[in-house]
C-alpha positions in Angstrom: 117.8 124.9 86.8 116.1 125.8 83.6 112.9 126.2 82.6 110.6 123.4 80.3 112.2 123.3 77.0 115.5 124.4 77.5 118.1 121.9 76.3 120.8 123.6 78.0 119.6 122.0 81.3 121.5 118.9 82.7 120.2 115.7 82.2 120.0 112.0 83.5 121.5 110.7 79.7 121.2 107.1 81.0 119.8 105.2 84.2 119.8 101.7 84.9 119.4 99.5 88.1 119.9 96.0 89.4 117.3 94.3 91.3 118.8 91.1 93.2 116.4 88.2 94.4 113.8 89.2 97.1 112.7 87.0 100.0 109.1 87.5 101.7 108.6 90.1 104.5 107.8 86.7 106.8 111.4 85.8 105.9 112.4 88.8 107.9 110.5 88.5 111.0 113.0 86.3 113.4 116.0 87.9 112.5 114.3 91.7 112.8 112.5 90.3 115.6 109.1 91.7 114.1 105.3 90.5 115.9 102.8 89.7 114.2 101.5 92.5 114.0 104.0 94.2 112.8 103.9 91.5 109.9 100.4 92.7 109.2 100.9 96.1 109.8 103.9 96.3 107.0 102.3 93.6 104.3 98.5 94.5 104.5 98.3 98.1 105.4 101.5 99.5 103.9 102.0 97.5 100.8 104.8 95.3 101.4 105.6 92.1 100.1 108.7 91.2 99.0 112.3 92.4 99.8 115.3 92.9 97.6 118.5 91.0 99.8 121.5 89.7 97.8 124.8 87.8 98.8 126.7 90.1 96.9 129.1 92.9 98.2 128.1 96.4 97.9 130.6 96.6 94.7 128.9 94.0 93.1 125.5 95.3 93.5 126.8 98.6 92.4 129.0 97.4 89.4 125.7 95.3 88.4 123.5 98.3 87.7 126.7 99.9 86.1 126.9 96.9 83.6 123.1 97.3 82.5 124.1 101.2 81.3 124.2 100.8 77.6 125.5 104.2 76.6 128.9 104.1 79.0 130.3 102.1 76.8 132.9 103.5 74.6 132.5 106.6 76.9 134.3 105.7 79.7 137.0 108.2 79.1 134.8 111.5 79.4 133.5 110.5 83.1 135.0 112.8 84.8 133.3 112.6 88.0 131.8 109.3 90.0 129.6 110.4 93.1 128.3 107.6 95.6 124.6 108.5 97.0 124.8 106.9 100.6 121.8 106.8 102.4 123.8 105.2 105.0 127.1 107.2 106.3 128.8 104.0 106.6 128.1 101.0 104.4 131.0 98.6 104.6 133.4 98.2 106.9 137.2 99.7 107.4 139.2 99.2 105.1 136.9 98.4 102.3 135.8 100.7 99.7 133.3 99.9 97.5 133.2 103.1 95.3 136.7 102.9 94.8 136.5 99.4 94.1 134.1 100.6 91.3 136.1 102.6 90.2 139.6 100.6 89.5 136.9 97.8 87.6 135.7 100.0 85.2 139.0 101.5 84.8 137.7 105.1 85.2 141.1 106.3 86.6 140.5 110.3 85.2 137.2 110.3 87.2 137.2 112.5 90.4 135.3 109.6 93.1 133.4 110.9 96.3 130.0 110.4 98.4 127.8 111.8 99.4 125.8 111.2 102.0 124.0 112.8 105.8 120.4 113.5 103.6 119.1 109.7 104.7 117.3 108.7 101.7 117.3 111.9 99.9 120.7 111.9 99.0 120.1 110.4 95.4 118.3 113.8 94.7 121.2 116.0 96.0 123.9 113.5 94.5 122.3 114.6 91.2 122.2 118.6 91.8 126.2 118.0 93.0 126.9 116.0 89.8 125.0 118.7 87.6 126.6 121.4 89.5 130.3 120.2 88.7 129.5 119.2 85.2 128.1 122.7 84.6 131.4 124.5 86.5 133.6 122.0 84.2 133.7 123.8 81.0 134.0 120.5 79.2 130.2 120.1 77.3 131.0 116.1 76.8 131.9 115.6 80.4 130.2 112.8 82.0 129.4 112.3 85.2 128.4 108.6 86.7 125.7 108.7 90.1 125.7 105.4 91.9 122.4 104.9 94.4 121.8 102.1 96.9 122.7 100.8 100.1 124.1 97.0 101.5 122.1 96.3 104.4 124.6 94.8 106.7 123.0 94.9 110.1 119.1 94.7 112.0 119.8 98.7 112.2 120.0 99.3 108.7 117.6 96.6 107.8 114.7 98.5 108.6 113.0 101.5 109.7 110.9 100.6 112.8 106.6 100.7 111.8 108.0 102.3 108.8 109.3 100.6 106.0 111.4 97.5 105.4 115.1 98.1 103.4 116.3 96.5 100.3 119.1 95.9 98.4 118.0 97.1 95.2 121.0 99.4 93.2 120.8 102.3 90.8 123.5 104.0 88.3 122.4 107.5 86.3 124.9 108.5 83.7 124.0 112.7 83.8 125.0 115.0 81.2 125.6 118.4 81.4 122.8 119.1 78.6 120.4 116.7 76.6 117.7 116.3 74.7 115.5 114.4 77.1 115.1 114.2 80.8 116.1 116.9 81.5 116.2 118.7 85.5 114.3 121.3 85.2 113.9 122.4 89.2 115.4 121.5 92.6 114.4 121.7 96.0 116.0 120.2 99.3 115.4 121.1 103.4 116.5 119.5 106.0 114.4 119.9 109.6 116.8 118.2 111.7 117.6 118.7 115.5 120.5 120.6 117.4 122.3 117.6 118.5 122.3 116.1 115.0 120.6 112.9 116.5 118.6 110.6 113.6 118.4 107.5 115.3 114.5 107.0 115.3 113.7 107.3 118.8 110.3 107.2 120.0 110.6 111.5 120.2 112.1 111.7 116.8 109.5 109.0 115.2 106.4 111.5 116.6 108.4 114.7 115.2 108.5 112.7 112.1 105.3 112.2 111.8 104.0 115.6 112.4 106.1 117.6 109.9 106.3 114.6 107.4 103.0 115.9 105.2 104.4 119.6 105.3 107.6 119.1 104.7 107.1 116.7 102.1 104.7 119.4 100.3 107.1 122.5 101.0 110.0 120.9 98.5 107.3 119.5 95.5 105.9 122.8 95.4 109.1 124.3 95.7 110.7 122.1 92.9 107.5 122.7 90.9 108.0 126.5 91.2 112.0 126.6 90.2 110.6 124.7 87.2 107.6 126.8 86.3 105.0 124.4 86.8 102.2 123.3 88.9 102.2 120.7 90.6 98.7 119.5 89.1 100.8 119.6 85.8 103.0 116.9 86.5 102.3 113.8 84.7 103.5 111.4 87.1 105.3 111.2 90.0 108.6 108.9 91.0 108.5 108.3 94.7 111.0 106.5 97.5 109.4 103.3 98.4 108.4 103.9 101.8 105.2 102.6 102.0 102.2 102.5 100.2 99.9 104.5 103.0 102.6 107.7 102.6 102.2 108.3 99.2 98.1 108.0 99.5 98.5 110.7 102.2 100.7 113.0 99.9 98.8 111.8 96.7 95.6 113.2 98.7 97.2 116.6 100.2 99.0 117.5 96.5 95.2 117.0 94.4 97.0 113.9 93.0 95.3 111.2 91.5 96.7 107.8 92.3 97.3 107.2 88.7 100.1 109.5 88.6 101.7 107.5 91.7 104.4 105.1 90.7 104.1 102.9 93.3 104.1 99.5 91.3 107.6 98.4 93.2 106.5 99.0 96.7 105.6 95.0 97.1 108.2 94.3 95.2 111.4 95.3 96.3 111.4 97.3 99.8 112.3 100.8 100.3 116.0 100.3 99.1 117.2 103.7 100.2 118.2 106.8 97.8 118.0 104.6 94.6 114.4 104.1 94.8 113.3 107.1 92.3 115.7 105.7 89.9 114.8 102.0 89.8 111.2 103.3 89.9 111.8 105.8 86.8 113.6 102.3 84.8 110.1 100.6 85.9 108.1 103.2 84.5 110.1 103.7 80.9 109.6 100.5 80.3 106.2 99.9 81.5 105.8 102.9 79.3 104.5 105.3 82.0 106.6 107.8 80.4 106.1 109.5 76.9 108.4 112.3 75.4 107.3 115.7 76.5 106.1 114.4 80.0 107.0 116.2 83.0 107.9 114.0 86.2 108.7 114.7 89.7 111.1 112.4 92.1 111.1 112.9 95.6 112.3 111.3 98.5 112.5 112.3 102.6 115.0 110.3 104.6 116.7 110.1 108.4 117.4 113.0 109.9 114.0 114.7 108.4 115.6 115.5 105.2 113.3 115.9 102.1 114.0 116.1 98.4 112.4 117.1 95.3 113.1 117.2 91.9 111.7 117.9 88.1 112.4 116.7 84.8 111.1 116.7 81.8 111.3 113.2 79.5 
């Protein structure tokens, strides 16, 4: 990645995201089979209110926050690469194909189409360094590449993360650029503490490991991304989080000498934790509630199953 000012760094040249009708966390609690106080625990302590769910198929989702990305148009014929964030490995069943489905409905037949997936919900973030690694190995400077983020929810297993967060449905589409003149990646930073049998299921023993290296490992990649861009981390003007919960991010707000100002959390209540396309929705939110100016310097990040955690800097 490239340093602050550079405009030969890659760049997210468009991002957009659908938000389907939410139902209330109550909603939820015979079919998850959730107490009450687990009710309690994920509304009044950790933020929660309202959860993304949608009758749609995963290709609809994903075509929906395709449609809302005004600068594809006209373009379609330099995507050369589509790449599918999964913070699921499977998300529909045999023989469907929703990224291929896509892909023959915007009729983007010269684009090279594969996911990604095994970093739980911070797959968005490495989805992006893959896309910005082929685009910059391409040789073509108007290539285009086209990141999908998001998961369909299609069983009690994927519908929530017990005592931690409650999924959504919410989908997100970045159109990234191999240079541009604003938001651009300026640093990267990924580790993955998993366990020898590759196990992510969250098991009582895996939910107490999680919890002990979460603050750690969390801080290891921000101050790592931070550092590959040549910042600090107290220079960051705002910070683009996964949706987890609200009592995380005050944690990590806390350990990082962040105030909570420069926490985006304003779509905690009202979506869920929909997976790897959390930063993005969360940066569309913040551009348009103006939360970001030109020149600002912003930080997504994101930890998922399988204790993966992500980081990653840009500058607007």
């Amino acid at each position: 990645m490239k340093k602050p000012g550079s405009t030969g760094s890659p760049a997210l040249l468009a991002v957009s995201s659908h938000l389907p009708e939410t139902v209330p966390v109550s909603a939820l609690q015979d079919g998850l089979s959730l107490s009450d106080q687990q009710i309690r625990r994920f509304t009044r302590l950790y933020g929660l209110d309202r959860i993304c769910q949608s009758a749609q198929s995963e290709a609809e989702l994903m075509l929906a926050a395709v449609g809302k990305l005004e600068e594809l148009p006209g373009r379609e014929e330099q995507v050369r690469y589509i790449v599918r964030a999964k913070g699921l490995r499977t998300t529909a069943p045999y023989p469907h194909n929703p990224v291929q489905e896509v892909r023959a409905e915007l009729g983007l037949t010269r684009a090279e189409t594969f996911a990604v997936a095994d970093h739980g919900c911070a797959t968005g973030l490495l989805a992006l360094d893959v896309a910005a690694t082929l685009l910059a190995e391409d040789g073509d400077p108007d290539a285009l590449a086209l990141v999908l983020f998001g998961d369909k929810t299609l069983t009690p297993f994927s519908q929530w993360v017990a005592d931690v967060s409650i999924m959504g449905e919410g989908m997100a589409a970045a159109l990234v650029g191999a240079t541009g003149d604003h938001d651009r990646m300026l640093g990267y930073a990924s580790r993955i503490h998993g366990r020898p049998d590759g196990q992510i299921d969250m098991t009582p023993e895996i939910a107490k490991q999680a919890r002990q290296i979460y603050q750690d490992a969390l801080e290891e990649v921000v101050l790592a991304a931070c550092d590959q861009a040549g910042i600090g981390v107290r220079d960051l003007d705002l910070v683009l989080p996964h949706n987890v919960n609200r009592v995380s991010w005050t944690m990590t707000g806390d350990r990082l000498g962040l105030p909570d100002e420069k926490l985006f959390l304003d779509n905690i209540p009202a979506t869920g934790h929909c997976f790897c396309a959390d930063p993005f929705i969360n940066h569309q939110s913040a551009a348009r509630l103006g939360r970001l100016k030109p020149g600002d310097t912003y930080l997504m990040t994101s930890a998922g199953l399988g204790q993966a955690f992500a980081a990653m800097v840009f500058e607007h």
